[in-house]
N, C-alpha and C positions, 0 to 999 in steps of 0.2 A: 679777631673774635676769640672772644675764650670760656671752655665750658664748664660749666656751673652746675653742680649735681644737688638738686632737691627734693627731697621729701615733699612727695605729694598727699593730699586728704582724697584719693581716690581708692575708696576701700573695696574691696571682695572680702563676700561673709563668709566667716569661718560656719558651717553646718553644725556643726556640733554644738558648738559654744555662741554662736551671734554673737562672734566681736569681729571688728573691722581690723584684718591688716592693713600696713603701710606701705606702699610697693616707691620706689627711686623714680626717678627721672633726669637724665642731662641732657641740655641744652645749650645751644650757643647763641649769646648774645655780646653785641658789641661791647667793647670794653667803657664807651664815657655811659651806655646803659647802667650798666653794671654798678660805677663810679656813682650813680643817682640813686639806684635801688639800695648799695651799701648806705649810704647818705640818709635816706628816707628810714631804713630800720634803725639807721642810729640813733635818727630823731625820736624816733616810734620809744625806744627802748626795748626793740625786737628783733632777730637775727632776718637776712637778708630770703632765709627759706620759709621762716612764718611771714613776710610778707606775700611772698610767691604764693602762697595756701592760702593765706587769707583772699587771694585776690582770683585762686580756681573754684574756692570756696563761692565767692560772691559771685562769679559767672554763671554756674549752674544753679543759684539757688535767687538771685533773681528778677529774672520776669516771670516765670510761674506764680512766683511768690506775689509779686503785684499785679499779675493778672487773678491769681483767686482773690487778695484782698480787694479788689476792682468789682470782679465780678460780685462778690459777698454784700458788697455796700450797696448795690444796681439791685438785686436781688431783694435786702431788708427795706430799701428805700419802695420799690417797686409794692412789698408788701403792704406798708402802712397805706399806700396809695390806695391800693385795691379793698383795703379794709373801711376806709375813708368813703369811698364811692359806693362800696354795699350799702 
């Protein structure tokens, strides 16, 4: 295994100012991992740690995200329904 220190998009608000720092993170993952992830941002034309944030990034952001655009559509559609039947 060998470890891998990335910059993560996991911010604490600065109080004062509302800006987001950057806090590290290491990790160990196998090395033919690794071997793939290097491969995939070369492809990408982006380093091996904006793939990692891109990819903590898209964890938390989502199914919330497709549960409100879900619910939003269930909601407008429900509307025109209920307007329709008045």
């Amino acid at each position: 295994m060998r470890e891998v220190i990335a910059s993560t998009n996991l911010p604490s608000v600065k109080t004062a100012l509302g800006e987001a720092d950057m806090a590290d993170i290491t990790i160990s993952i196998p090395e033919e991992k690794l071997a793939k992830l290097r491969e995939k941002a070369s492809a990408c034309g982006v380093s091996a740690e904006e793939i990692v944030r891109a990819g903590i990034d898209r964890l938390f952001e989502g199914p919330e995200e497709d549960f409100e655009r879900a619910a939003t559509y269930v909601l407008k559609k429900n509307e025109e329904l209920y307007r329709r039947l008045a």
